[in-house]
C-alpha positions as CSV (number, residue, x, y, z in Angstrom):
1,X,0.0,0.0,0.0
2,X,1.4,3.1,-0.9
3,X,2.2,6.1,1.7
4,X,-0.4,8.6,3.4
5,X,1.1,12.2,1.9
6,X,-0.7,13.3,5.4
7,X,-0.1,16.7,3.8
8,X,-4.1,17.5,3.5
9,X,-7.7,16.5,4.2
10,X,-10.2,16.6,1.6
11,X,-13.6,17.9,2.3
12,X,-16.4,17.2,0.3
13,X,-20.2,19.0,1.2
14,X,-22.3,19.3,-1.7
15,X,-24.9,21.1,-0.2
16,X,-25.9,24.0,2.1
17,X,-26.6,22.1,4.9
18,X,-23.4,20.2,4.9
19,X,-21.3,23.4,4.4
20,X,-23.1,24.6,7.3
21,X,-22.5,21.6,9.2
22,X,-18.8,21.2,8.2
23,X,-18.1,24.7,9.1
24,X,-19.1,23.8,12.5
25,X,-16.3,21.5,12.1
26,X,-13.0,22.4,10.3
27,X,-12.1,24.9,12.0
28,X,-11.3,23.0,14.8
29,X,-9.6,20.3,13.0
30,X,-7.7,22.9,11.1
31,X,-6.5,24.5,14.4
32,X,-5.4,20.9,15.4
33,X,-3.6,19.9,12.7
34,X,-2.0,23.3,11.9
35,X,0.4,21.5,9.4
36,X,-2.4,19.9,6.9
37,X,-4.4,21.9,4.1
38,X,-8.1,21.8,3.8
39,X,-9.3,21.2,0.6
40,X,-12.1,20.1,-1.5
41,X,-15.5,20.5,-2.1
42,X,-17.5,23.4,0.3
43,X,-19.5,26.2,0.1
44,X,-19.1,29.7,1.5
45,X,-18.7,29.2,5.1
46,X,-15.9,26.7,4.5
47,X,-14.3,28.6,2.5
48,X,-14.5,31.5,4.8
49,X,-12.9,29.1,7.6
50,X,-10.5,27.6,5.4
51,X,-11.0,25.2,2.7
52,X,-9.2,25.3,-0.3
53,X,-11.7,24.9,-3.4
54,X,-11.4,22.2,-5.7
55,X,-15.1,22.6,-6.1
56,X,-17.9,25.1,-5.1
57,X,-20.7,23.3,-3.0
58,X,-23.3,25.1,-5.4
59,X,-22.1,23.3,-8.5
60,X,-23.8,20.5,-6.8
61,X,-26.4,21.5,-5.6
62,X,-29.8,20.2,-7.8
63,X,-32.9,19.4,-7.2
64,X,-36.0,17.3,-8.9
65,X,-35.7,14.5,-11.1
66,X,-35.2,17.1,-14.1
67,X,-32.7,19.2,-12.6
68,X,-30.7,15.9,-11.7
69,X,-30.8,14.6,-15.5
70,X,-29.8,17.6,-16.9
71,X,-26.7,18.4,-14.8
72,X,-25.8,14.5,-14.5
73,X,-22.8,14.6,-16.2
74,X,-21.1,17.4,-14.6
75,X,-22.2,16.2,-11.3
76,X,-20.3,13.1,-12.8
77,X,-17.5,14.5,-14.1
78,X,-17.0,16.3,-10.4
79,X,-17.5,12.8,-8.9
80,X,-14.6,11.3,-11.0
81,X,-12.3,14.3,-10.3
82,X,-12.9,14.0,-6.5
83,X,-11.8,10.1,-7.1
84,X,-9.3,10.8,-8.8
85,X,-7.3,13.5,-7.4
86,X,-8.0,12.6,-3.5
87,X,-6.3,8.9,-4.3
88,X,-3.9,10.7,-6.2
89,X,-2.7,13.1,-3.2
90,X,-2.9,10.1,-0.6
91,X,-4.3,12.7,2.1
92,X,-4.7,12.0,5.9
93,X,-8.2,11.6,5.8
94,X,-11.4,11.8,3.1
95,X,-14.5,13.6,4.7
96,X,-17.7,13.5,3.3
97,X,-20.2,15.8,4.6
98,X,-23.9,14.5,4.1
99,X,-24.9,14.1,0.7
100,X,-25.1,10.2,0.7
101,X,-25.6,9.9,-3.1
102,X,-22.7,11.8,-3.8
103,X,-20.1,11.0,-1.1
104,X,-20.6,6.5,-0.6
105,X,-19.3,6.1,-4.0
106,X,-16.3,8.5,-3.8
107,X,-15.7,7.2,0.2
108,X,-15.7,3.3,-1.1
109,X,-12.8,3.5,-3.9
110,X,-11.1,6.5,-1.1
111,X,-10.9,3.5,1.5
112,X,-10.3,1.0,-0.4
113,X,-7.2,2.8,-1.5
114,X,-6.0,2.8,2.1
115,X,-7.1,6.4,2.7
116,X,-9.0,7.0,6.0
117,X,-12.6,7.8,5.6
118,X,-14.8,9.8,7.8
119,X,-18.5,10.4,6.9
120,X,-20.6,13.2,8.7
121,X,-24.2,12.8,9.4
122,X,-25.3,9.4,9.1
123,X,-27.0,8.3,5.7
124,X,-31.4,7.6,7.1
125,X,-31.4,4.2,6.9
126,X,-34.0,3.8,9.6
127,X,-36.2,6.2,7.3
128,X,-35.3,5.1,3.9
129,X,-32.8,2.5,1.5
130,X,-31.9,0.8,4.7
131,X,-29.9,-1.5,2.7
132,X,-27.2,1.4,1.5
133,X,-26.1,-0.1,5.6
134,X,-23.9,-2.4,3.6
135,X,-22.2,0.4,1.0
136,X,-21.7,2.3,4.7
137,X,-19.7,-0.7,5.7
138,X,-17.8,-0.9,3.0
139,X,-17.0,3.0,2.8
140,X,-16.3,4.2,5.9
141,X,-13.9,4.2,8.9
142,X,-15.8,6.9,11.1
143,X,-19.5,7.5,11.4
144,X,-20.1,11.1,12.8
145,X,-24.2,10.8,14.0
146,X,-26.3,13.2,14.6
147,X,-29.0,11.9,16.5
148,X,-28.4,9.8,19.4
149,X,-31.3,7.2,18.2
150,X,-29.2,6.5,15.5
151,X,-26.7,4.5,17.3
152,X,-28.8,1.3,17.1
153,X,-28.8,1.8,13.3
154,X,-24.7,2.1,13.2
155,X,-23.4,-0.7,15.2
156,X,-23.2,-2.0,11.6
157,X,-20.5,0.3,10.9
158,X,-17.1,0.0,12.7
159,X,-17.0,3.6,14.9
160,X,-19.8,6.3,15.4
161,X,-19.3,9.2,17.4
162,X,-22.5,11.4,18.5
163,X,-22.8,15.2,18.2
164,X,-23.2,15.0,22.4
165,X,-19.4,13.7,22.4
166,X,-20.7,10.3,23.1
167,X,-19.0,7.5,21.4
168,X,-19.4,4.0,20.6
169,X,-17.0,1.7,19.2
170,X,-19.0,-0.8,17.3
């Protein structure tokens, strides 16, 4: 397996809620880890605290079935680059931000490179696609919940921690 560059973390939030969410976030990881960049995909207020740009949240941001068709392939094309360039650069870490349709993919082929995966907010699997439990597996090293309930959902996956700082180590 090749070598961790441990030189960056790549962020990826697709949507307003996630940018919010991870801006919450990165700062204080930035301010820990003083010596890595922050990069990837954000919106404003991660950019504002920090994050290098490969991608503006917005350019992601779609809605309905029409909207989704007809920006498919750059949404794609964004999807390939994020593959592409985050195994490329070996970073410390791979954090996806929400956005489940987006991020599983890109997280899978990011771990299975040997690259560590965290994955903010917990896909709904007790409200919807329960099976994408499996892809969650598969994808991720670190399971960031939001709601304590959903605990009992991620035992599946190997470590969850809880917005209330409490931790489980399934």
């Amino acid at each position: 397996m090749e070598q961790l560059t441990n030189n960056s973390i790549i962020w990826a939030a697709g949507e307003n809620s996630g940018d919010y969410l991870a801006s919450r976030v990165l700062p204080a990881v930035a301010a820990s880890r003083p010596n890595l960049k922050m990069e990837g995909i954000g919106g404003d207020r991660m950019i504002q605290d920090g994050l290098d740009p490969w991608f503006h949240a917005s350019e992601l941001s779609v809605r309905g079935y029409l909207e989704v068709i007809r920006h498919l392939p750059r949404i794609l094309k964004i999807r390939r680059e994020m593959m592409r360039r985050t195994v490329q650069l070996r970073p410390a870490a791979y954090i996806g931000v929400d956005a489940p349709d987006f991020n599983l993919s890109i997280e899978e082929k990011v771990r299975a490179s040997g690259i560590p995966v965290v994955h903010m907010v917990a896909p709904a699997v007790w409200a919807w696609r329960p099976q994408r439990i499996h892809q969650i597996k598969r994808a991720v090293d670190h399971l960031l919940l939001i709601f304590p309930f959903e605990e009992k959902y991620a035992h599946y996956c190997a470590h969850s921690q809880r917005r209330d700082g409490g931790e489980g180590n399934f």
